[in-house]
C-alpha positions in Angstrom: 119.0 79.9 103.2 117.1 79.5 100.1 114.1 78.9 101.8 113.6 81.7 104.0 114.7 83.7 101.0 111.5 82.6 99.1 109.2 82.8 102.3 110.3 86.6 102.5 109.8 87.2 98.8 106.8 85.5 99.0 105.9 87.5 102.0 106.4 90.7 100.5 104.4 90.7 97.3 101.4 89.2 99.5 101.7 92.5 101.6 102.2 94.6 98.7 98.8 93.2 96.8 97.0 93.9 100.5 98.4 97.3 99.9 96.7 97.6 96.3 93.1 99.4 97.3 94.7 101.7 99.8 96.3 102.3 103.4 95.7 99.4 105.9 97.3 99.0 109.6 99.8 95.7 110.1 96.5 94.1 111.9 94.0 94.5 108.9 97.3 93.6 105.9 97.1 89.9 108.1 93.7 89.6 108.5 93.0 90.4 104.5 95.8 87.8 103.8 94.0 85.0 106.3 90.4 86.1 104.2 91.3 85.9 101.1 93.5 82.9 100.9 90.1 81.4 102.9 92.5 81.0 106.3 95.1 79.2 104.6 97.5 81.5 104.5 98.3 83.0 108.7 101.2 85.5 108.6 102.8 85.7 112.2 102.8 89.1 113.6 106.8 88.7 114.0 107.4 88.2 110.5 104.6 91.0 109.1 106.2 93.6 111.2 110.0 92.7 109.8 108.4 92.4 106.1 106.5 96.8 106.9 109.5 97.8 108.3 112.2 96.7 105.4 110.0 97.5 102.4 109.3 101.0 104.4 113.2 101.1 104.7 113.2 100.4 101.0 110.8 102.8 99.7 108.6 100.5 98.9 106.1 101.5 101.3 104.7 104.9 103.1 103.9 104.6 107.1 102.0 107.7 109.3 100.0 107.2 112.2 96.3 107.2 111.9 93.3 106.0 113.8 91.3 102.3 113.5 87.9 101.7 113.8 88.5 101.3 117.6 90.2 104.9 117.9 93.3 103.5 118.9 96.9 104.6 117.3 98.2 102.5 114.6 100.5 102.7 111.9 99.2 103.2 108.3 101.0 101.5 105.4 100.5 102.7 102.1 101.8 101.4 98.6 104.5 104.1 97.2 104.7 104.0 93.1 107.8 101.9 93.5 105.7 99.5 95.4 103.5 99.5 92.9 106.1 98.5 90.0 107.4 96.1 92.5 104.2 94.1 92.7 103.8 94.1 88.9 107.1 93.1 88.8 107.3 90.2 91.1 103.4 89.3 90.5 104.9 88.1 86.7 107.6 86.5 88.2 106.2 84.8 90.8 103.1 83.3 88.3 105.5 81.8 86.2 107.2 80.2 89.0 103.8 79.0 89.9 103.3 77.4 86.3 106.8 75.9 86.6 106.8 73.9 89.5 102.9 73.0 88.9 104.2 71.4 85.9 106.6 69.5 87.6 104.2 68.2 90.4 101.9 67.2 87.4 104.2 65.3 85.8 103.3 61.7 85.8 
């Protein structure tokens, strides 16, 4: 469905600009998102998990294991350079979209 189409896409570039400043564990990508977005914006585990694993699958992404701040296991993601041309990419697209439906909601 169109909808869940969007979410995903949507999805994905968020996790890609948490990627921008360098490797971060599933956890600390969803926590950054929450933060920033001043805890409008909660990503459920479930659907942060599918969104690593297919842009990993894609190339998109880089995964190894490393260590937190707790010294337990957890799974690194890092931005590849196609990630990188991805978020330019969809970071354009998705700020027009922005601008297009803002002017329809503003239209009186």
């Amino acid at each position: 469905t169109m909808a869940l189409d969007l979410l995903q896409g949507t999805l994905d570039v968020l996790i890609l600009k948490a990627l921008t400043w360098g490797p971060r564990h599933g956890y600390a990508v969803a926590h950054w998102l929450r933060h920033t977005s001043a805890d409008e914006l909660n990503v459920e585990d479930g659907a942060l998990y599918t969104a690593l694993h297919r842009m990993e699958h894609r190339g998109l992404l880089t995964a190894e294991w490393g260590v937190n701040d707790e010294n337990r296991r957890v799974k690194l993601y890092q931005l590849t350079p196609s990630g990188r041309a991805e978020l330019g990419a969809r970071s354009s697209i998705w700020s027009r979209y922005v601008t297009a439906v803002d002017r329809v909601l503003s239209a009186s």
